[in-house]
N, C-alpha and C positions, 0 to 999 in steps of 0.2 A: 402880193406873194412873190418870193424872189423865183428867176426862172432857172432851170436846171436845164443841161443837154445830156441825150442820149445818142450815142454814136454806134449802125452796127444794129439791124431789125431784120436777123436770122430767127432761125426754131428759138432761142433763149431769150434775145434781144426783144423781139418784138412784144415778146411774154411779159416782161418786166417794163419794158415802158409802158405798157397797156394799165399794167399795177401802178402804176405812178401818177399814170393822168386818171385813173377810176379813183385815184385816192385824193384827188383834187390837187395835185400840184401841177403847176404851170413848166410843162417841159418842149425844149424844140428838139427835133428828132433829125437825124441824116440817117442816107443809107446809100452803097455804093450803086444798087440799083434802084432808083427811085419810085418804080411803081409799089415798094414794100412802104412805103410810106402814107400809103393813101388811106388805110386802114385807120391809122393812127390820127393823121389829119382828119378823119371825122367823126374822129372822138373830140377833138379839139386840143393838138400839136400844135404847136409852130411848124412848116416845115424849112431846111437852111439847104444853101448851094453848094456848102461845102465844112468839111471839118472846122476848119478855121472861125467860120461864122457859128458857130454852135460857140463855141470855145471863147470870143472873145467877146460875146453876147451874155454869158450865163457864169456865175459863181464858182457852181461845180457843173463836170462836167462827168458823163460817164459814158465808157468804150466797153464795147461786146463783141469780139470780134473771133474769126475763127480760128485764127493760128498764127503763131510768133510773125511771120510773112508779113498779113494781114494788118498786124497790131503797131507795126512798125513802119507799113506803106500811110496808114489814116493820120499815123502821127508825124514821122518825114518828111513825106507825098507833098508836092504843090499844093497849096490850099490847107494841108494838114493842120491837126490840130494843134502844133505847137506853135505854130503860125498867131493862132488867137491867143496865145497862155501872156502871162505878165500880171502885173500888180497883184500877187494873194491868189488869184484864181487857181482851185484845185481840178485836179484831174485824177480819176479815180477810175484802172484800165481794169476791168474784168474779165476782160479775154485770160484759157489758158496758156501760155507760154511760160517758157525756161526759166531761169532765176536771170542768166545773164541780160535776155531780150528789157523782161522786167526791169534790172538796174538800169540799161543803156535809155530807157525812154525816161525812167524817175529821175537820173539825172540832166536828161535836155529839157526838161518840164523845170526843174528847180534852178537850173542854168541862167531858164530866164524870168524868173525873180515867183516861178509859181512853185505850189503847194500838190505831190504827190503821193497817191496811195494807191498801191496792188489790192484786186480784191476778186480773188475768183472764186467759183460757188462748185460746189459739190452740190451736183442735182441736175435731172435734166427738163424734157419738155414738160411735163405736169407739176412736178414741183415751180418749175419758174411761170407756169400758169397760176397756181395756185397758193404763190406767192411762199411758197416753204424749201427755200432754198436754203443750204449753209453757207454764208460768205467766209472765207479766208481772208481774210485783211493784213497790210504790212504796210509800213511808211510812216507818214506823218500822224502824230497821235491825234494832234487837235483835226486835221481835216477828218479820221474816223469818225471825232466824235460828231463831229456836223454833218456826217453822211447818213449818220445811224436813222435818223426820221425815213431818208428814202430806203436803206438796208431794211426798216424793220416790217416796210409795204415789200419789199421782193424776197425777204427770208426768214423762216425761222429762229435762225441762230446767227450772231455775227462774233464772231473772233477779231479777236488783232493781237497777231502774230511776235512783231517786232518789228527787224528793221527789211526794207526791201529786200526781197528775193525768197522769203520765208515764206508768205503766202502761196509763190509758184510750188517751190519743192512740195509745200504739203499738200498742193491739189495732186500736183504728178502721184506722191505717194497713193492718194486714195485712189485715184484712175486706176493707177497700176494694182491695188491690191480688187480692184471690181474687174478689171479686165481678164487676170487670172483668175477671179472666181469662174469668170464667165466660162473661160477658156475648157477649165476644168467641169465645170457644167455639164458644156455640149459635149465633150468626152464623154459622159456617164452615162448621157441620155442616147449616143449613136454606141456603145458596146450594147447599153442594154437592148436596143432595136435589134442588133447583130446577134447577140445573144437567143433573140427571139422572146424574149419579157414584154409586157406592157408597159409602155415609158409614163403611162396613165400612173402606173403604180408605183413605180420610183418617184413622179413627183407628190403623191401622195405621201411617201415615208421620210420625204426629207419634209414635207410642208407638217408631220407630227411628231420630228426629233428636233435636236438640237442644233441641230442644222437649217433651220427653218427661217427663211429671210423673204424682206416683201421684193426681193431682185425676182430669186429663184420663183417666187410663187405668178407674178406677172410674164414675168421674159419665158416662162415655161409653158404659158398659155398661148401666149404668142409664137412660137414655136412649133408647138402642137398643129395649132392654124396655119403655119407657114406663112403669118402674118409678119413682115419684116419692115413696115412703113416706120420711118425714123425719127426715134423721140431725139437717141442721141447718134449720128450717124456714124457708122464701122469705121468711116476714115480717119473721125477725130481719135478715137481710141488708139487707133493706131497710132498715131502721132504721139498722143500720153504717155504711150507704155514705152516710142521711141524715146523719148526727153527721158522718160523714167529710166532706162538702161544707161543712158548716156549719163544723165544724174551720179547714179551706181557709176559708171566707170572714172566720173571725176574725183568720187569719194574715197574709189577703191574698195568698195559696196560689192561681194558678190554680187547677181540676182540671175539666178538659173531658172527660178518658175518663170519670172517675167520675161526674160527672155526667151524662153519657149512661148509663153504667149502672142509675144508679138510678133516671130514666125507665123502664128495661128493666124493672126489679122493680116500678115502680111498677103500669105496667101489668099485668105477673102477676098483681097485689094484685089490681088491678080487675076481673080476668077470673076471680077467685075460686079463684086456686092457691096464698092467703096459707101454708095449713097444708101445703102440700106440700113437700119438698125444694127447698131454691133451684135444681137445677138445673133443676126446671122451670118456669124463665125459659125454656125451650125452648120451651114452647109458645104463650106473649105473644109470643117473636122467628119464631117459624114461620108463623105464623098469618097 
């Protein structure tokens, strides 16, 4: 069986490689701190010393990482993974990031004679536990097609988009339109406190209208609990709805909710709930 790498064993990463080796493929794993890895090693990983070794060792390779910075230090970086790329080997970056970051790496990956494709997922900690993630795919047709065996062990749905940079925009969009759900959420739920309502019973009347979504029905429980342990953490959103604005400003895109939004997150940051669940923008908007 050919070996696959995985790069990048955070909250999503380590989720998905776990999906990959329980589904019997042979995968080597990196991670910038290596004790994340140990998990995975007794499952029965490979573990590698560096991006590079993943990369120049395995077919495809795949990157999870947490932010444009991030996606571009693994790939870069001494030892990076473009370091191992050459003859056909794909590389297939799953991290969120911009359309720009996106191009800048698919073309140093193709530069040197390999095969790339964007592929980031709509979904967070339980979905990439439970393998029902949506991949957003863009790039190389035929590397898609040869991804789809391990896409269809980590997700539900796989798309392929076009051409690079289409799978980032359209994560940004969906981030952005859940972060302003979110935003406006936690609004309804601190007037109606302030109000002196039962927030019991607002989420009861949105979970039996039309309005009825498995966000609101989970993150509102959570909430409730003042449970804020992070599936997807407050800071990445931030960041999403950041690119997502900036997005909008290169298109000449109004976006006034989103940009009040990420004031919303902003402030969280500042109030020091970066590592919490984004829905605890509840408590920047309550406060």
């Amino acid at each position: 069986m050919e070996n696959i790498g995985f790069l990048g064993l955070g909250i999503m990463g380590s989720a998905m490689a776990n999906n990959l080796i329980k589904a019997g493929f042979k995968v080597t794993v990196w991670n910038r701190s290596p004790e994340k890895c140990a998990e995975l090693a007794a499952l029965g990983a490979q573990v590698a010393a560096t991006p590079a070794e993943v990369t120049s060792s395995c077919r495809i390779s795949f990157a999870m990482l947490a932010d444009p910075e991030a996606a571009q230090a693994v790939c870069f970086g001494p030892g990076g993974a473009l370091e191992g790329i050459g003859a056909g080997r794909g590389y297939v970056d799953m991290s969120t990031v911009d359309a720009a970051t996106a191009r800048e790496i698919g073309q140093a990956v193709c530069d040197k004679g390999g095969r790339f494709l964007e592929a980031p997922v709509s979904g967070s900690k339980k979905p990439a536990q439970d393998g029902t993630l949506i991949i957003l795919a863009a790039g190389d047709r035929g590397l898609f097609d040869e991804a789809l065996p391990y896409f269809e062990k980590m997700g539900k749905k796989s798309l392929f988009l076009g051409e690079v940079g289409r799978g980032a925009q359209m994560k940004l969009i969906v981030n952005m339109t859940m972060g302003g759900m979110m935003a406006i959420f936690c609004e309804a739920l601190a007037l109606t406190a302030k109000a002196g309502l039962d927030t019991a019973d607002l989420l009861e009347v949105i979970d039996a209208g039309a309005m009825a979504n498995p966000m609101f029905k989970m993150k509102g429980a959570q909430i409730a609990a003042g449970a804020f342990d992070p599936a997807f953490p407050l800071k990445h959103m931030q960041k999403d709805l950041r690119l997502a604005v900036a997005l909008g400003d290169a298109l000449d895109q109004p976006l006034f909710s989103a940009a009040a939004a990420n004031e919303s997150f902003k402030k969280a940051k500042a109030l020091g709930f970066s590592d919490q669940d984004f829905c605890g923008v509840f408590q920047a908007i309550s406060s």
